[in-house]
FIKEMI-413942 format. One record per residue: x, y, z of N, C-alpha, C in turn. Coordinates in steps of 0.001 Angstrom, whole numbers. Example, Ala and Ser with C-alpha at 12.3 -4.5 7.8 and 13.67 -1.06 7.14 Angstrom:
BEGIN
- n_px, n_py, n_pz, ca_px, ca_py, ca_pz, c_px, c_py, c_pz
- 13190, -5690, 7800, 12300, -4500, 7800, 13200, -3300, 7800
- 12850, -2250, 7080, 13670, -1060, 7140, 12900, 30, 7870
This chain:
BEGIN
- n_px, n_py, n_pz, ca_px, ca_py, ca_pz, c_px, c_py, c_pz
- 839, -1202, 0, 0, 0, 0, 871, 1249, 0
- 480, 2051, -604, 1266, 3747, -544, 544, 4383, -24
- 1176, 5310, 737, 1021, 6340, 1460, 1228, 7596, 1373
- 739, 8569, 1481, 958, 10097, 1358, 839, 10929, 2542
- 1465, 11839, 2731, 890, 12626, 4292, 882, 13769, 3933
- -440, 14354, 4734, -1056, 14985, 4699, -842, 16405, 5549
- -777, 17205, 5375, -156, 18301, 7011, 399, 16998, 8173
- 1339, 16439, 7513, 2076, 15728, 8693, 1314, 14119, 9105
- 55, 13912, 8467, -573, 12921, 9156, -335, 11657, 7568
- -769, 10784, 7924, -846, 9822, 6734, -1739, 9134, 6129
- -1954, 8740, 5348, -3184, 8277, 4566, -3172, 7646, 3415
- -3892, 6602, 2832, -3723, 5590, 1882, -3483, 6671, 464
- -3058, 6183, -537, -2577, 7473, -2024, -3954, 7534, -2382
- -5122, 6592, -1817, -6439, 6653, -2868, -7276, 7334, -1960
- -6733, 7690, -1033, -7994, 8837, -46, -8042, 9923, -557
- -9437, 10357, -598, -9313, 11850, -1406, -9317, 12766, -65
- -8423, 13617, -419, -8152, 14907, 770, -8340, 15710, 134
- -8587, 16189, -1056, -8468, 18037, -904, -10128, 18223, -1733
- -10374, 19922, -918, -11752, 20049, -1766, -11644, 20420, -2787
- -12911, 20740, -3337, -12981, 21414, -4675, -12796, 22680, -4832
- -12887, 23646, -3307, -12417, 24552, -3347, -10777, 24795, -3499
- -10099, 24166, -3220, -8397, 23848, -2607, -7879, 25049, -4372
- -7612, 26346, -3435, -6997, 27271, -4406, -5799, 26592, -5444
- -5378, 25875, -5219, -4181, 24990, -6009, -5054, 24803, -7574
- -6016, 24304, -6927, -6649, 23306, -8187, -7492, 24234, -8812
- -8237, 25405, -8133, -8833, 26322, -8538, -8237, 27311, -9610
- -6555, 27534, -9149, -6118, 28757, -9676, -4823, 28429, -9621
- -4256, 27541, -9632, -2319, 27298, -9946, -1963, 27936, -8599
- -2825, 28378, -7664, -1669, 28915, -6452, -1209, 27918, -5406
- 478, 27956, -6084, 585, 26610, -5162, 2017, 26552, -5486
- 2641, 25649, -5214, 4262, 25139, -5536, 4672, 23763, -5218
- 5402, 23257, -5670, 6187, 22005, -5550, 7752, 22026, -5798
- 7983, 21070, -4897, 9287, 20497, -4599, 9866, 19142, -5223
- 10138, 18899, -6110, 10807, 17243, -6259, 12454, 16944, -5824
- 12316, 15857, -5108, 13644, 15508, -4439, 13690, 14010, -4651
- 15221, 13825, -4803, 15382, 12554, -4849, 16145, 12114, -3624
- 15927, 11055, -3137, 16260, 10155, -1917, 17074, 8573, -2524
- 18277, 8736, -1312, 19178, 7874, -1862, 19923, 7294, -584
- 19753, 6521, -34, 20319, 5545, 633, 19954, 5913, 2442
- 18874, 6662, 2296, 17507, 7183, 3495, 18426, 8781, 3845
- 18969, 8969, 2651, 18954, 10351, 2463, 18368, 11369, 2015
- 18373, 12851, 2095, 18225, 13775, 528, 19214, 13878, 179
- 19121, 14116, -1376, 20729, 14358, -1910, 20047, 15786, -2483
- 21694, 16759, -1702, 21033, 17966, -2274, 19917, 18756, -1105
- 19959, 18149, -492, 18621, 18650, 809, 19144, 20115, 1151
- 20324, 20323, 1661, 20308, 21990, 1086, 19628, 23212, 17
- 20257, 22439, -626, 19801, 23363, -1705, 18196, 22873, -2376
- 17657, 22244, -1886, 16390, 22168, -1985, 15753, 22672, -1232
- 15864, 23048, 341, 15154, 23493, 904, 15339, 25191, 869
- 16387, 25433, 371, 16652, 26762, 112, 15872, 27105, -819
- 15398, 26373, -2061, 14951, 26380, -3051, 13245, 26885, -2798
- 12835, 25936, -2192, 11212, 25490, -1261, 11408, 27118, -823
- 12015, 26918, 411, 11527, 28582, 1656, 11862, 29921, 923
- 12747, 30273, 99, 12907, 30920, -869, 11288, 31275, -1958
- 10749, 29944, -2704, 10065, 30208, -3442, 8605, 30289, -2518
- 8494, 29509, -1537, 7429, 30347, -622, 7630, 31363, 36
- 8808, 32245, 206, 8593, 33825, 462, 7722, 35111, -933
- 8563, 34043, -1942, 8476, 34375, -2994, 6884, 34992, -3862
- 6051, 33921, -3392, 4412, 33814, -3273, 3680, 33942, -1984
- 4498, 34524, -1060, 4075, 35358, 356, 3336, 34365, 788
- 3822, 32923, 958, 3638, 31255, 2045, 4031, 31242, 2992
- 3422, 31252, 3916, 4153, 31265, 5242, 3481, 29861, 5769
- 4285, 29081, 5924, 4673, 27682, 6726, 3617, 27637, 8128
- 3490, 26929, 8780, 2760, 26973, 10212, 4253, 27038, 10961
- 4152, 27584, 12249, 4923, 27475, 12974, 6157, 25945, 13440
- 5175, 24819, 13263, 5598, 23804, 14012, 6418, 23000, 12456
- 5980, 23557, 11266, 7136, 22524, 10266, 8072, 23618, 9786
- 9191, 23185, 11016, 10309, 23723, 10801, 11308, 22537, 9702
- 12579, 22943, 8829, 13432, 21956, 8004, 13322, 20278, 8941
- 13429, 20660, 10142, 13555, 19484, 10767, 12833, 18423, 10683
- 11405, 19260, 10992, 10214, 18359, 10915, 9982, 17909, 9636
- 9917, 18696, 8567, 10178, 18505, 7112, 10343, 17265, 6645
- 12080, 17366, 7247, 12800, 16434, 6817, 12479, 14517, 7264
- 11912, 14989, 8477, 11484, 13763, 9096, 10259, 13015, 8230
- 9780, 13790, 8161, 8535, 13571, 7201, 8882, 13112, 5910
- 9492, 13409, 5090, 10109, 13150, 3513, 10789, 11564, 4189
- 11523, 11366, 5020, 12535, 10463, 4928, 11398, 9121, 5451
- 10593, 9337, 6708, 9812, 8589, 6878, 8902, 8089, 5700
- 8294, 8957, 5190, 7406, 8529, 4082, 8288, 7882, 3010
- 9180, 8088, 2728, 9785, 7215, 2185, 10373, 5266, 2319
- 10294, 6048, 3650, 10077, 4251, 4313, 9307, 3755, 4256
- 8179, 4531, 4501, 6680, 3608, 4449, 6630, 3143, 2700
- 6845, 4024, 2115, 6306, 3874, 407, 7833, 3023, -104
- 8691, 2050, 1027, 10007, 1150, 538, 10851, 2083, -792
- 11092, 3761, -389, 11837, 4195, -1448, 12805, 5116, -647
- 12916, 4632, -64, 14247, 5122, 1128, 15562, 4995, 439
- 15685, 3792, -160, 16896, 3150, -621, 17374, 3888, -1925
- 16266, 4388, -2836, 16087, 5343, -4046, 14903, 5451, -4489
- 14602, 7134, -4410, 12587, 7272, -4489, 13239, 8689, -5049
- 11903, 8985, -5157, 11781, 10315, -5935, 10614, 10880, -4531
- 10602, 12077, -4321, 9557, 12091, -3378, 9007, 13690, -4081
- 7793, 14104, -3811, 7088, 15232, -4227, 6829, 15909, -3347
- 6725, 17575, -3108, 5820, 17812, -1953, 5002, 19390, -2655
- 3797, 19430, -2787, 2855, 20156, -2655, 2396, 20958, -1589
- 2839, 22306, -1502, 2100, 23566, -831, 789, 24450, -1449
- 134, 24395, -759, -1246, 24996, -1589, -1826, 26097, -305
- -2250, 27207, -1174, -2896, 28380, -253, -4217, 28548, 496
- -4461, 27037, 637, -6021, 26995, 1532, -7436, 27007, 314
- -8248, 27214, 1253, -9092, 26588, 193, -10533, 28150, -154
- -10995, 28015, -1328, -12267, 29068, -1443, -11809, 30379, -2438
- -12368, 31630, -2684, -11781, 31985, -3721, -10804, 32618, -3912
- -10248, 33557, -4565, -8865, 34189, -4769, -8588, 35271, -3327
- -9964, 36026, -2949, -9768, 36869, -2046, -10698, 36248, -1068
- -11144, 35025, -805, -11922, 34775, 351, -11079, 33458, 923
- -12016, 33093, 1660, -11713, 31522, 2392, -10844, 31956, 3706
- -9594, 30909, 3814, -8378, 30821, 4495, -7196, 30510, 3805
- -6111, 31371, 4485, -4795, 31598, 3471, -4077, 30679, 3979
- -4546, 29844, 5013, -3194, 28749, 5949, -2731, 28368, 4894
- -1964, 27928, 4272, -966, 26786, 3806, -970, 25421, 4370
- -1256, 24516, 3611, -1250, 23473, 3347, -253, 22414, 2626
- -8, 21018, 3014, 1065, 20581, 2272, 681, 19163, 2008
- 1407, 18258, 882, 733, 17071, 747, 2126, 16700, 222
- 2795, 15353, 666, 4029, 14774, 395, 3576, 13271, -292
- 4489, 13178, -1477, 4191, 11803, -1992, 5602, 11373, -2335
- 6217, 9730, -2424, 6774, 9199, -2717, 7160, 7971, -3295
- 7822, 7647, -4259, 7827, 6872, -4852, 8836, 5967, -5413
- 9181, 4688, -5505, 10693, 4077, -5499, 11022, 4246, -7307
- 12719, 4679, -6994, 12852, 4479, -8278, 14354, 3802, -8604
- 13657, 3290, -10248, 14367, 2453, -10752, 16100, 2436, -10483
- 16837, 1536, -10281, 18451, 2085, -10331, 19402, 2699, -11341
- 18312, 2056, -12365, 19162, 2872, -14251, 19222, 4155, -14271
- 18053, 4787, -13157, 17993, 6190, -13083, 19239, 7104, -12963
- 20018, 6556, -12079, 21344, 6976, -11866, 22681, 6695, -13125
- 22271, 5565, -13720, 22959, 5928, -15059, 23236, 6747, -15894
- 24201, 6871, -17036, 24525, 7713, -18198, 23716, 7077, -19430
- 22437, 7862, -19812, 22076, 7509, -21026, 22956, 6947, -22338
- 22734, 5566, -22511, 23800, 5146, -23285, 22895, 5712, -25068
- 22002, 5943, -25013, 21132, 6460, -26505, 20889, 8042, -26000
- 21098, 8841, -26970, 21172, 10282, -26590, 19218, 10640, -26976
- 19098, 11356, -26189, 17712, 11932, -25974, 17429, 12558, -27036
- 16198, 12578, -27963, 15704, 13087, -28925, 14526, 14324, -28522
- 14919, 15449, -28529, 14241, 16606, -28449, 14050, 17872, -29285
- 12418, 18200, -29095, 12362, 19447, -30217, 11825, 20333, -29406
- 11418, 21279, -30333, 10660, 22303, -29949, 9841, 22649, -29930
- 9183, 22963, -28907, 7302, 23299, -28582, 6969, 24292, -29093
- 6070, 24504, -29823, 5917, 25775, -30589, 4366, 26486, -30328
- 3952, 25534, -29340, 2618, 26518, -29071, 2028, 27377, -27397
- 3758, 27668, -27127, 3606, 28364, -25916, 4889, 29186, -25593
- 4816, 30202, -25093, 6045, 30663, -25035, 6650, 30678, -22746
- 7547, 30320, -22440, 7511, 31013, -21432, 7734, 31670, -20843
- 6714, 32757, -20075, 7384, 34444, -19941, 8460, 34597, -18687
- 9518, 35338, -19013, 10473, 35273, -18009, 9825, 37086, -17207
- 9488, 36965, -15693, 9062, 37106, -14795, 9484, 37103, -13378
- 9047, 37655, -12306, 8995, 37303, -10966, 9087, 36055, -10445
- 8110, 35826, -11005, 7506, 33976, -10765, 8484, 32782, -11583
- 9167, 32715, -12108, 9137, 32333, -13566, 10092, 31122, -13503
- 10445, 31400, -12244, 12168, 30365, -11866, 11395, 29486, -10692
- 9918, 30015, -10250, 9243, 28965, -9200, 8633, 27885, -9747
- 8804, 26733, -9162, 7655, 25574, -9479, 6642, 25799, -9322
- 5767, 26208, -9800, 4570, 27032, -9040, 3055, 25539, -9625
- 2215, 25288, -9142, 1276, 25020, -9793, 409, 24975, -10724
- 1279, 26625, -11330, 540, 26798, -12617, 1818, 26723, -13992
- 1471, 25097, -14024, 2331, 24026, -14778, 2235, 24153, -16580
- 840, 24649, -16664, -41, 24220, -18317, 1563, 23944, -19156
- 1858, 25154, -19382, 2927, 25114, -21000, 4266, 23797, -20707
- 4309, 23740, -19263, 5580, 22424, -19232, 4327, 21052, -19495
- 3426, 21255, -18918, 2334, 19767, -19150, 2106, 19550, -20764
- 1479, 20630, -21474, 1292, 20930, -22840, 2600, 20291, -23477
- 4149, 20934, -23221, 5225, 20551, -23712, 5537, 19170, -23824
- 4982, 19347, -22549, 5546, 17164, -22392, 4666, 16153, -23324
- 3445, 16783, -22810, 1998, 15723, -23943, 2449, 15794, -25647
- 3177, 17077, -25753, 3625, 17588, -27473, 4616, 16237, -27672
- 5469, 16357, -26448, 6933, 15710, -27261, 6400, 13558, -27443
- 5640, 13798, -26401, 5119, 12483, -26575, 4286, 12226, -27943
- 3671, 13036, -28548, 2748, 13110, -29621, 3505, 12785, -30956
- 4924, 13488, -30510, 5750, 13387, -31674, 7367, 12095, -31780
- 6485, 11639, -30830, 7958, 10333, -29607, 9239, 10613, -29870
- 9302, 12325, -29461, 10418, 12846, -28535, 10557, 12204, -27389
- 11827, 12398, -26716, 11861, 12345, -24874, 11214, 13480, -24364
- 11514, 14972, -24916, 11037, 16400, -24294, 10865, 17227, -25439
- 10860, 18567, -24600, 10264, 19401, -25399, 10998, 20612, -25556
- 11941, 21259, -25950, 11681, 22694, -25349, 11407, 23959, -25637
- 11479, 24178, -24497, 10505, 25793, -24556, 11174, 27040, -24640
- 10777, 27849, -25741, 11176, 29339, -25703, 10664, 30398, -24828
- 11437, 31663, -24743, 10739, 32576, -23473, 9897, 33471, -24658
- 9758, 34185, -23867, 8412, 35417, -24822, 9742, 36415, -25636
- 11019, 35944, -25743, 11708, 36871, -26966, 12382, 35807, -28179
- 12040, 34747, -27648, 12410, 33414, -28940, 13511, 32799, -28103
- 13706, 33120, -27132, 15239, 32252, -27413, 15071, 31343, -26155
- 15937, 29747, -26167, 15710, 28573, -25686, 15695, 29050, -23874
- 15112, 28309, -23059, 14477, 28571, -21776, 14756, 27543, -21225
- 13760, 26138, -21145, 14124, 24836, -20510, 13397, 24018, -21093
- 13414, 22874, -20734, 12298, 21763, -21587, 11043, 21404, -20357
- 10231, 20753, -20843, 9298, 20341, -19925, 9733, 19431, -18557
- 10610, 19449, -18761, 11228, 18475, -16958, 12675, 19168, -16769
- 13598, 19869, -17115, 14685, 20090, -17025, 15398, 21271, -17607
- 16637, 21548, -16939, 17075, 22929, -17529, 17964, 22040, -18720
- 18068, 22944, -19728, 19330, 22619, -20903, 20414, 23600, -20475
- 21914, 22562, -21069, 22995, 23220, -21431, 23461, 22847, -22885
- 24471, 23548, -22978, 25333, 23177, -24687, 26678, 23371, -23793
- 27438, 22730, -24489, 29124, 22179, -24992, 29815, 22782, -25722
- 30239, 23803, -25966, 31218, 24499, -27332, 32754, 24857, -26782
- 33241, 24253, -27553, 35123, 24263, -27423, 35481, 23835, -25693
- 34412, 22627, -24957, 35023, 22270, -23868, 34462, 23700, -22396
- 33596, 24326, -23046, 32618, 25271, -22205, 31371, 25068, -22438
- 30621, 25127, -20987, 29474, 25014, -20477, 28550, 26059, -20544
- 27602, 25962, -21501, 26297, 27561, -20953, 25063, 27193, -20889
- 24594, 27730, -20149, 22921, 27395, -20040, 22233, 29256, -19579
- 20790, 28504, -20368, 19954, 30228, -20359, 20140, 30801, -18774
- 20182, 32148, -18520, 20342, 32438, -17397, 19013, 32500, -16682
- 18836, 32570, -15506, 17357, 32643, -14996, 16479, 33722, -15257
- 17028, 34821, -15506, 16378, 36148, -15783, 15870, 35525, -17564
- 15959, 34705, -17866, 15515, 34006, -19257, 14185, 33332, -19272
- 13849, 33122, -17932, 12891, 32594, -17746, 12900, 31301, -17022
- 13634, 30656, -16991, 14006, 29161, -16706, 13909, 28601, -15901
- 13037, 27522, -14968, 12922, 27205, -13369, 14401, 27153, -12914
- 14510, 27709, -11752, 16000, 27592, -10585, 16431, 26032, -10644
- 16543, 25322, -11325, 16770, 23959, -10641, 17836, 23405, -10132
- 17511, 22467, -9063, 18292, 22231, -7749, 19681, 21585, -8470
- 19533, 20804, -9516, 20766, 20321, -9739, 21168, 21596, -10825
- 20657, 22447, -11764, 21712, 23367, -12242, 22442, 24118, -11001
- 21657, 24171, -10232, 22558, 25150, -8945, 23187, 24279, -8619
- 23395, 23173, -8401, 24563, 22014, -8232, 26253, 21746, -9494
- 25436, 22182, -10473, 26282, 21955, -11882, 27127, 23409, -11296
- 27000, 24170, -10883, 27895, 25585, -10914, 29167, 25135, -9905
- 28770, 24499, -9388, 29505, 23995, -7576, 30608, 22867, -8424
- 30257, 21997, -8947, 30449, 20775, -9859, 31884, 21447, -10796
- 31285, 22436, -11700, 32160, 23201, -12305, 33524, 23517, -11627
- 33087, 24503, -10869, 34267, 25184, -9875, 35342, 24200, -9503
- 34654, 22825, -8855, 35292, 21859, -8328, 36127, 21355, -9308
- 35716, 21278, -10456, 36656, 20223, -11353, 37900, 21277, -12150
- 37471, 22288, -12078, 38213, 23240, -12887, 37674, 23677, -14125
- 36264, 23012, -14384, 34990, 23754, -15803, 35130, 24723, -15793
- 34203, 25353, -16893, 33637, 26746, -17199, 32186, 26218, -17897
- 31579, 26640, -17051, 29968, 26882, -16886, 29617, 28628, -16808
- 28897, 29045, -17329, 28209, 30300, -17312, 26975, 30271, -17833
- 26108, 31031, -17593, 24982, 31406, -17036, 25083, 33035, -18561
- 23485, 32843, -19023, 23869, 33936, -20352, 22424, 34088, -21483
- 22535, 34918, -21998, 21274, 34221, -22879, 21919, 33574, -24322
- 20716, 32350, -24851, 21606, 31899, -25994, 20433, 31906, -26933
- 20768, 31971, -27876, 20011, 31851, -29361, 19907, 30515, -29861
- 18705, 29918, -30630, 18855, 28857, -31175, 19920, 28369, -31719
- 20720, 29367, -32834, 21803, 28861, -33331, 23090, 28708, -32412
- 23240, 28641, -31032, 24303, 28449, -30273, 23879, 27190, -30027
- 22884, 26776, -29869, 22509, 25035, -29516, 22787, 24771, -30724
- 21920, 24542, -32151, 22816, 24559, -33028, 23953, 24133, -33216
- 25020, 25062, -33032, 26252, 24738, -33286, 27288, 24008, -32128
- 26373, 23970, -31026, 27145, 23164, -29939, 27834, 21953, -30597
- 29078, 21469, -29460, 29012, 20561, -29659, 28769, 19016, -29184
- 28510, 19471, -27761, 27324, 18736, -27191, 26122, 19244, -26588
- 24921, 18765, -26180, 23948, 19365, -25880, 23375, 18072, -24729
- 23150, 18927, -23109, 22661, 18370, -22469, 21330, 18319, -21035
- 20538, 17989, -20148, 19677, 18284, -19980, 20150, 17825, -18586
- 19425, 18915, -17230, 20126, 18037, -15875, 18497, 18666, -15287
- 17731, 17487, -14269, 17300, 17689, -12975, 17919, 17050, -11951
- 16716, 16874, -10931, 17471, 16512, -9516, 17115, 14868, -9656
- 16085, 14178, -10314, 15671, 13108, -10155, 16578, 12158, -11070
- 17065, 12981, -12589, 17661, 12055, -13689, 18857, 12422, -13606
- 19186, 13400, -12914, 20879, 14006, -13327, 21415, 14592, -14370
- 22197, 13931, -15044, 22808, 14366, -16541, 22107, 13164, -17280
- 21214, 14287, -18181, 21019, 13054, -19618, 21502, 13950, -20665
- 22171, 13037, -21673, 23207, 13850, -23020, 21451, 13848, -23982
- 21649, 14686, -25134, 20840, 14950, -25965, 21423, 14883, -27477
- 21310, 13535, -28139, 21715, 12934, -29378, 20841, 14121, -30465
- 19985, 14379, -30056, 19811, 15523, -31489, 18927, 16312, -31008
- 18238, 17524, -31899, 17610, 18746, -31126, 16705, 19289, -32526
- 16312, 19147, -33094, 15593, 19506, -34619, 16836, 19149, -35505
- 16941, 17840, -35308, 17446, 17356, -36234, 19199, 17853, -36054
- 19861, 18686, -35200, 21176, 18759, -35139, 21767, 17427, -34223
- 22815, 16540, -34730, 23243, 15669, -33663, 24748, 15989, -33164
- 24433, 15603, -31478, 25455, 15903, -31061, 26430, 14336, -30240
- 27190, 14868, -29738, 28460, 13343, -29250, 27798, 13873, -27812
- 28484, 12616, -26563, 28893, 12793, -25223, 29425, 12630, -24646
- 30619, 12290, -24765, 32089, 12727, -24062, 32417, 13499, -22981
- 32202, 15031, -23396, 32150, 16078, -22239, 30520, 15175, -21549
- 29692, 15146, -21837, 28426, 14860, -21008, 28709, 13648, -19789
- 29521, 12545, -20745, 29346, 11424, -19996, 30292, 11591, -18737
- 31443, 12383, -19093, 32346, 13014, -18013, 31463, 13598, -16866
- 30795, 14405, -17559, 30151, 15092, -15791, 29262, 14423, -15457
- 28535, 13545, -15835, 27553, 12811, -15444, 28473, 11946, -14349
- 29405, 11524, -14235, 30642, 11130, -13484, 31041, 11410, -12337
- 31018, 12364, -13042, 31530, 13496, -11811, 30716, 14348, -10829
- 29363, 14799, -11279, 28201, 15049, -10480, 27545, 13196, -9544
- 27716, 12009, -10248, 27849, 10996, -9310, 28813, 10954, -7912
- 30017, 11010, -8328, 30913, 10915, -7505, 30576, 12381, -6007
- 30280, 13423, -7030, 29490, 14362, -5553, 28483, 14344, -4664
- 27756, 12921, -5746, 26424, 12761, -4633, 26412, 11652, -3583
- 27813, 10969, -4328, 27970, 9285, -3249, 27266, 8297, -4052
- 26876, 8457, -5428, 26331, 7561, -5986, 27434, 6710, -6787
């Protein structure tokens, strides 16, 4: 049986808890967290929770008093035991702004944690390079909001249902001036002459926990990673092209509208971001 908890309490995955009022579902006001768990750890639990309390200041969330990181944490790691993905899970957690309409109801904050075991290949180096294009019927606007996981998901959901339509792996997405942003699950980088770039956040692009990891990664090995805006034709002409979250890590990207690229530099840091996590 799986389990989910609820403001701290627990309950079968098929109990329905939230109303129909629950502003999340009403109106995207809301946020999420994905973390991966690895040997009844977080990996990365820093910078995830920096990530979390950050993006709920961000949408003016204020926490209840009593779930402090601690309690948090107890909670993620337990539920992971219960749902046998302690060992390697992916776990979710949902904050939502109470329930009723935009200016009525109650503003408490609310939270709902789910988890789930995952496969061990996960931690592998894609030995077939990822086939991805471009979504062309949404743009995403770079903003305030724009780097939060926020609930209001449509154009990454839209992206993902596209790339499946067309049996891509992903999708990605441009900001509101044309130029590349992230794909529907992950930030992109490119490879040119043995340097690292990916869109900067002011581009629009969710914060994600492992690009803020890839900068640390860099430094350490002696890379060059930067942060910038890029034009289609810099992916293009890369000469590798690759995609990182917190759940898959480094996956290399074998072609992009039809440009193909090698992974060499990819399969290297995929290596080497292992070796930082203890995997």
């Amino acid at each position: 049986m799986n389990f989910v908890a609820f403001n701290g309490k627990y309950y079968g995955a098929d109990e329905p808890l939230l109303l129909a009022s629950n502003k999340s579902y009403r109106y995207g006001d809301g946020l999420f967290e994905t973390l991966r768990v690895a040997g009844g750890k977080i990996l990365l639990e820093p910078l995830h929770f920096d990530r979390l309390y950050s993006s709920l200041t961000r949408l003016g969330m204020v926490l209840p008093k009593l779930l402090t990181r601690e309690r948090l944490r107890m909670i993620i790691l337990d539920l992971a035991r219960k749902n046998k993905a302690e060992k390697l899970g992916r776990v979710r957690l949902s904050f939502f702004r109470g329930n009723g309409g935009i200016l009525e109801g109650d503003d408490e904050v609310s939270y709902v944690a789910e988890a789930w075991p995952l496969d061990p290949s996960i931690n592998e180096f894609n030995s077939n390079g990822l086939v991805v294009g471009l979504f062309p019927h949404a743009r995403k606007m770079a903003d305030a909001f724009s780097a939060v996981k926020t609930a209001s998901f449509l154009p990454y959901s839209l992206a993902a249902r596209f790339a499946k339509k067309q049996q891509w792996n992903d999708s990605l997405l441009l900001n509101q001036y044309g130029r590349p942003c992230d794909t529907s699950i992950a930030n992109i980088f490119l490879v040119k002459d043995n340097r690292m770039s990916t869109p900067a956040l002011t581009e629009g692009c969710i914060d994600g926990v492992m690009r803020r990891h890839l900068f640390q990664v860099a430094a350490d090995n002696g890379l060059i990673l930067e942060e910038r805006e890029l034009e289609m034709d810099d992916l293009y002409a890369a000469d590798e092209v690759f995609l990182s979250n917190s759940i898959r890590g480094i996956k290399w990207v074998g072609s992009l509208e039809g440009h193909i690229y090698g992974s060499h530099f990819s399969g290297a840091l995929h290596t080497m971001v292992n070796l930082s996590l203890g995997l």
